[in-house]
N, C-alpha and C positions, 0 to 999 in steps of 0.2 A: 504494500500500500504506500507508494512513494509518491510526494506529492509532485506537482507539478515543477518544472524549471520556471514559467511563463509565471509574470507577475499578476496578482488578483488585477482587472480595469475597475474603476475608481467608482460605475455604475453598480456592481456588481456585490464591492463591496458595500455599498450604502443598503446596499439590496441583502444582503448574509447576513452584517451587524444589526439590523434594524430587527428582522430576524432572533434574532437574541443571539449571532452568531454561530450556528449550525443551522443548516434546511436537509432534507431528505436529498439524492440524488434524482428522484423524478420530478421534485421542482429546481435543478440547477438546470438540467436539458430542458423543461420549461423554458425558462426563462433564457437560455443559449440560443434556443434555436426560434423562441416565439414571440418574444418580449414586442410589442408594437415597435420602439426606435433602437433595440439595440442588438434583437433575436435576429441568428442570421439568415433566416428565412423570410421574416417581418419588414426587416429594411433593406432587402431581395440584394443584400451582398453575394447570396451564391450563387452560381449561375450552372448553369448545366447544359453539358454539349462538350466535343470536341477539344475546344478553347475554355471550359470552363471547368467547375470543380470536379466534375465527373460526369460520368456519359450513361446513358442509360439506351436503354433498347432502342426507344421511339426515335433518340438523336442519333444513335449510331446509323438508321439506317430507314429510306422510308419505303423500305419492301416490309420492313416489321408490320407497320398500320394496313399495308395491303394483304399481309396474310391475319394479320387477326381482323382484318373485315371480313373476310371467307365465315368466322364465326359468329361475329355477329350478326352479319346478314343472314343466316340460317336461325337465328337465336329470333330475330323479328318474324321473319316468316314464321317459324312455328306461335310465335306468340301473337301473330295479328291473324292465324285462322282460327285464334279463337276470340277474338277481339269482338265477341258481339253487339259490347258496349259503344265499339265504334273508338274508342278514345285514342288518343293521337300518342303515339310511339315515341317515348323517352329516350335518350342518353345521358347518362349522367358517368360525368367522369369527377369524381374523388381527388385532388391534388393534382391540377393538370401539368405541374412546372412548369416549366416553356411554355405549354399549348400545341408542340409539335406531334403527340399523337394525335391530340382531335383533329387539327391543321390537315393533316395527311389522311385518317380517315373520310374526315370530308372528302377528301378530293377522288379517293378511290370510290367512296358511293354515288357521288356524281358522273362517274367515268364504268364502275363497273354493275353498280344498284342504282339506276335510277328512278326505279320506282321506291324507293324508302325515302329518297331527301323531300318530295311533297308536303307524308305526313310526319318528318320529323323533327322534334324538337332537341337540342341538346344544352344541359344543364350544367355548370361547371360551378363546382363546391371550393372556394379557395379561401380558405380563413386571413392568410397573408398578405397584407394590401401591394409589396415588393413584388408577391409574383402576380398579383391579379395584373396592376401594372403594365408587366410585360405580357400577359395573354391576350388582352385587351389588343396589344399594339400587334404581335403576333396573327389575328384572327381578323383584324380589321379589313386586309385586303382578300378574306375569302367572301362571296358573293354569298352567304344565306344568311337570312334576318332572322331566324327562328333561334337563334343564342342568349342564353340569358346568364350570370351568376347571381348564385343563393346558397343559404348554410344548409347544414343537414338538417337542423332542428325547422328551417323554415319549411323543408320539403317532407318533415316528419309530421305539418300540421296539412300539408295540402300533399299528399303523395301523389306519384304518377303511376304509367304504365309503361312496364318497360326492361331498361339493363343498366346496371349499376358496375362503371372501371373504379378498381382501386390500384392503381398502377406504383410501387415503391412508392409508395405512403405509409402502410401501416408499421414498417422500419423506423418511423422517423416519430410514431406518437411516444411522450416521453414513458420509459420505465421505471419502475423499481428496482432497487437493487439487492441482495440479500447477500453477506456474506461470513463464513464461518469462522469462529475465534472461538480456542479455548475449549470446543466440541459444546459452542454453543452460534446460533442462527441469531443474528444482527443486524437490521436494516440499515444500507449503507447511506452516511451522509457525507456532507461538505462542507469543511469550516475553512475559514480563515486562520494563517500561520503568520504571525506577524515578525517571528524572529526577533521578538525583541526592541522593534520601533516601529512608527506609523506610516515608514515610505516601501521598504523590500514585504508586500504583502503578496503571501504566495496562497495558494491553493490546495486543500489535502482532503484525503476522504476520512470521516467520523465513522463511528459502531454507534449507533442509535438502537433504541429497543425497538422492536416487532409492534406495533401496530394490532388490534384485533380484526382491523377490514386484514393486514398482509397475511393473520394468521389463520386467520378464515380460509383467506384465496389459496393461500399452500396447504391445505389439509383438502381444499376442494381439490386443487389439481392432483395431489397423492391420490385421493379414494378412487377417481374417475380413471387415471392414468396409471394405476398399480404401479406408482415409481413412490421413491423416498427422496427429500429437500432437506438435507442435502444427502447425495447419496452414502452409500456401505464405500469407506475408505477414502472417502473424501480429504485432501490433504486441508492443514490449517490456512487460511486465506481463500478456497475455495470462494467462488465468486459466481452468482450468474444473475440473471432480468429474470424477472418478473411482466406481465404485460396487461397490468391490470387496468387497464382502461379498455380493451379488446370488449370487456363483456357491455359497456354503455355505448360503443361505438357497433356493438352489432346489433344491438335493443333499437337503437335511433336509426340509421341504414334500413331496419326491417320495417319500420314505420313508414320510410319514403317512398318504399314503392309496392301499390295495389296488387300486382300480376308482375312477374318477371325472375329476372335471373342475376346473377352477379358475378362477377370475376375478379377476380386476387392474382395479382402478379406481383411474388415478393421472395427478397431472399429467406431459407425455412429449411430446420433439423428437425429428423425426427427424434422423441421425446428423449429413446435410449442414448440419442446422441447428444443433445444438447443439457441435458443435467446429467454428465456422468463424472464419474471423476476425474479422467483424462482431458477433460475440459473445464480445470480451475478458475480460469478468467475470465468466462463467458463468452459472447461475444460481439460486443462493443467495441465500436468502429469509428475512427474522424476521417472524415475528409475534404482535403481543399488539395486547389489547384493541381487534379489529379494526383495525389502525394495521398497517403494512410496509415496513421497510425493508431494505436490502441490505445493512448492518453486522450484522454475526453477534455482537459484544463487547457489544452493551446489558445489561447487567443478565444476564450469564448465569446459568442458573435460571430464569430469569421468562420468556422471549421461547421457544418455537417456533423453530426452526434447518427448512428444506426444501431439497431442491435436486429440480428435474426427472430426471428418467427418459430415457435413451436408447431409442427407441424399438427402436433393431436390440441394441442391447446386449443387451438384455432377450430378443428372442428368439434370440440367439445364443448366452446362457447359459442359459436354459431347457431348451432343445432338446439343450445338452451336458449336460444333466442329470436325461434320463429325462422328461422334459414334452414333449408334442407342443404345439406353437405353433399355432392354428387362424385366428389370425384378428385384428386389431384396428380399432375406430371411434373415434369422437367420439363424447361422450355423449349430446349431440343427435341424433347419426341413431341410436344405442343406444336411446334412450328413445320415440323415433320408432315404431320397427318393435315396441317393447313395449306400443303404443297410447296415447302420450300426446296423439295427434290427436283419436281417440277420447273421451280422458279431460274434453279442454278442451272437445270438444263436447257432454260429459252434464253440464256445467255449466250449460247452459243450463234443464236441465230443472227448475234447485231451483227453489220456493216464493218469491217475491216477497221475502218476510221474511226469507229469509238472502241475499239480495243481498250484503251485506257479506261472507259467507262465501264466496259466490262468487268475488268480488273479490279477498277474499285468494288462495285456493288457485290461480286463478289468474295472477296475479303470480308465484307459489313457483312452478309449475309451467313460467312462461317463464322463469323466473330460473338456471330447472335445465338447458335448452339454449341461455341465453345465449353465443354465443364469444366476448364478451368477458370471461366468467368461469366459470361451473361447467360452461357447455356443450363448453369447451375440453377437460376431463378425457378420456383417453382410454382404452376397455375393451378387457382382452385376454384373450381365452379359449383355455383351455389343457386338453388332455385327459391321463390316465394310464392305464397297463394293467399292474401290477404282477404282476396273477395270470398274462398269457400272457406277459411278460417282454417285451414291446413294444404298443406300440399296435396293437393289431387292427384293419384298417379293415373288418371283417366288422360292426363295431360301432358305426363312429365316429360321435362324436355331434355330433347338427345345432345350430342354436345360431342362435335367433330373430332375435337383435341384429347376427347378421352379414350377415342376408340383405334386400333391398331389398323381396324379398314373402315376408314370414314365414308359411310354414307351417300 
């Protein structure tokens, strides 16, 4: 538990001492990443892309948005033959960053769906005024008026009909942290080290007590998960997340939408893997200006905070929360069965002269089911039935990416 090199910023501190001096770790990534003027997502210091602090599917490549519209175009079609209500066809995308997957889905349902851009509306959920910002400026030069942003809780009061992106977002809601001392379980904080005067104020993590919502949440995840927090041999300093906001963020999401389906694109272990003991430190992640490391105190504001996904956690709270669980992949066999074999074999067919274009799109296109990086991300497809008060399997819908021969 060593603290930070990077001195406490002077916000921060006003923000810890006021505090009484120690806060939990799920409100220091709070306030890191979400603060309205100093979170680095709030006052859109980060940027994402190529040139920016890291790159994600949608930036790397805009064949990604062309093959995941393969699945949502099939995800509307099944959900507007039963549309008897008539009501007009959602998207709602969850943390859009940039704007470059909607930006690009657009363009492909214009060019390859043109009958969905009519009745469709698309909704963008951006809590951060930094990136609305740039979505805004992003989307401005696409030609459909039917765009709106709103929060969840405002679409939890007026829901639609429809599909729900959560695209590397639920990495970035802040966690808890829990860690072991003594062969005893501690929720980890963050105080202030002043070293002795009021200018070299540095950064460290606290052993706070457990909480009874954390000690609740860890005895629910034990009974469900037939695992032990922290596990059989666990060494002392063992460390991992907790993701306790998952169960109010899939309560509010299921309220938004009447009839539909949902999709999670995020990085995610499964449970034996992510609390075991060969994984003491969890895993918590910074990044900036493509560069990552595992200290969370660099320059808070400026650095990107992540932590992985449980894979059973996730459908263990969904499932209590009115979301039917259907299914989950790798984004490589995801993008697979959406024709990305396909895709890399109509490359052959450019013109001599775009050789070089070739070349690129290629590269982006394997870069996207590499496992040792973007091919790792894993999809999770989720249905809802609010109108019949449960999931109807009279209806249930099929889902390209899950099957070995798509449809």
């Amino acid at each position: 538990m060593k603290a930070s090199s990077a001195n406490c910023p002077e916000w921060l501190t006003r923000r810890i001492l006021n505090a009484g001096g120690s806060i939990s770790f799920h409100q220091y990534m709070d306030w890191a990443l979400n603060d309205p003027e100093h979170g680095a997502y709030s006052s859109g210091r980060l940027k994402v892309g190529k040139q920016g602090d890291f790159v994600t599917s949608p930036a790397c490549s805009s064949d990604f948005a062309a093959l995941l519209a393969e699945q949502i175009a099939d995800w509307f079609a099944q959900l507007e033959s039963i549309n008897v209500q008539k009501l007009p066809l959602t998207l709602v995308e969850i943390g859009p960053g940039e704007g470059d997957l909607i930006y690009d889905l657009l363009s492909t349902f214009k060019e390859k769906f043109p009958e969905i851009i009519d009745n469709l509306e698309i909704i963008l959920v951006e809590p951060n005024e930094g990136m609305l910002a740039r979505q805004k400026i992003k989307l401005s030069s696409i030609s459909h008026d039917r765009i709106r942003w709103c929060s969840l809780k405002e679409l939890s009061i007026k829901p639609v009909f429809g599909i729900i992106i959560a695209h590397e977002i639920l990495d970035a809601l802040p966690v808890e942290r829990v860690v072991l001392k003594d062969s005893n379980l501690f929720r980890q904080g963050v105080k202030i080290n002043s070293k002795g005067n009021d200018i070299e104020r540095e950064l460290e993590f606290d052993f706070l007590p457990l909480t009874k919502h954390l000690e609740r949440y860890i005895k629910d995840i034990e009974t469900h998960l037939s695992i032990e927090i922290p596990p059989m041999s666990a060494p002392d300093s063992w460390c991992t997340e907790l993701h306790t906001e998952l169960a109010n963020w899939f309560d509010i999401s299921s309220k938004a939408i009447v009839r539909g389906a949902m999709l999670i694109i995020d990085y995610a272990l499964e449970a034996k893997r992510y609390y075991s003991s060969a994984r003491p430190s969890g895993s918590l992640m910074s990044y900036k200006g493509q560069r990552v490391t595992d200290n969370p105190f660099i320059k808070p504001g400026y650095w990107d905070i992540t932590s992985h996904l449980c894979i059973e956690v996730l459908e263990f709270l969904s499932s209590r929360n009115s979301w039917t669980f259907l299914g989950e992949v790798r984004q490589g066999q995801a993008l697979l069965a959406l024709g990305l074999a396909r895709r890399l074999h109509s490359l052959q067919s450019l013109p001599p002269d775009q050789l070089n274009v070739a070349l690129i799109r290629r590269e982006a296109l394997l870069r996207l089911v590499d496992p040792a990086g973007l091919g790792e991300f894993r999809w999770f497809a989720f249905a809802i039935d609010n109108l019949s008060n449960s999931y109807n399997e009279d209806w249930k819908l099929k889902t390209k990416f899950l099957s070995s021969n798509p449809y």
